[in-house]
C-alpha angles and dihedrals in degrees: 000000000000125000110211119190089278112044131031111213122177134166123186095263085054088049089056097056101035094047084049090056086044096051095041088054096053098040075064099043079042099067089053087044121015087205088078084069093080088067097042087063101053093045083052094059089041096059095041090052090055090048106048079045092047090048103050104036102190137090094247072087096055136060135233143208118234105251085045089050090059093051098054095049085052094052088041085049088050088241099112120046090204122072122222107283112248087241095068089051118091140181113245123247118290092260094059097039098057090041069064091077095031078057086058099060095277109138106183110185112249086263090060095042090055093053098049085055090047090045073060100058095045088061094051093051095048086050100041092043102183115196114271098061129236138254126195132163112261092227092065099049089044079058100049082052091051089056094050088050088047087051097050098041089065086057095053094042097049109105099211101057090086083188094148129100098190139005094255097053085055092042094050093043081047089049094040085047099053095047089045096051086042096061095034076060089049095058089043 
């Protein structure tokens, strides 16, 4: 989905892609300035959000809110002719989402698993600034990125998620993944 100088459009596909770029170009700037990697960590769970969506395509995915919820079943039941607005549709908390790839066959050691939740937390901490600064070792931010790649390299790798509409959308995520997951090993 393209973005022109007038109107920003996204899907999660798109998300995917896009958050992937982004992380691959501040892992780079990160190893000049460790500040960029702030960046690099909310363009890795980005990217990972729009993946596990893309994968799986379904709103098993996805969360409701009640009233919404009732909506949908009446217009499965043929009993509604409107389906539920997007806007009352949400993404689940990080946690869940991410069970959402160990439900897919990835099986992260307890060390990675703690560092895509603190990749999490990262990213919670860089979008609810709070007054005082931070300050974080770059190596363990670097690590909490390698965890969301691993993660989404699973996705990419796994045969089954069929997410790509053509073969050069899947070669240039392949290419941004490898480079990404090179200089994430360069910090490391």
């Amino acid at each position: 989905m393209d973005s022109d100088a007038d109107w920003l459009r996204t899907n999660e596909l798109t998300e995917g892609v896009k958050g992937l770029r982004q992380a691959r170009e501040m892992l780079a700037a990160g190893l000049v300035d460790a500040y960029e990697l702030k960046w690099a960590a909310l363009a890795v769970v980005t990217s990972l959000q729009g993946f596990i969506v893309a994968v799986h395509r379904s709103m098993e995915v996805l969360s409701w809110d009640p009233k919404a919820m009732k909506q949908f079943e009446a217009w499965e039941a043929g009993e509604a002719e409107s389906v539920v607005p997007t806007s009352d549709v949400r993404l689940p908390s990080f946690r869940p989402l991410c069970e959402k790839v160990k439900d897919r066959g990835w099986q992260p050691d307890d060390a990675t698993w703690d560092q895509l939740m603190r990749l999490n937390e990262i990213r919670d901490t860089f979008m609810h600034y709070t007054s005082g600064g931070l300050s974080a070792e770059a190596r363990w931010v670097r690590e909490a990125c390698a965890a969301g790649l691993a993660a989404i390299r699973f996705l990419v790798d796994d045969a089954t998620s069929n997410v790509w509409p053509d073969d050069e959308t899947e070669q240039t995520v392949r290419r941004e993944l490898d480079v990404a997951e090179q200089l994430v090993g360069l910090g490391l």
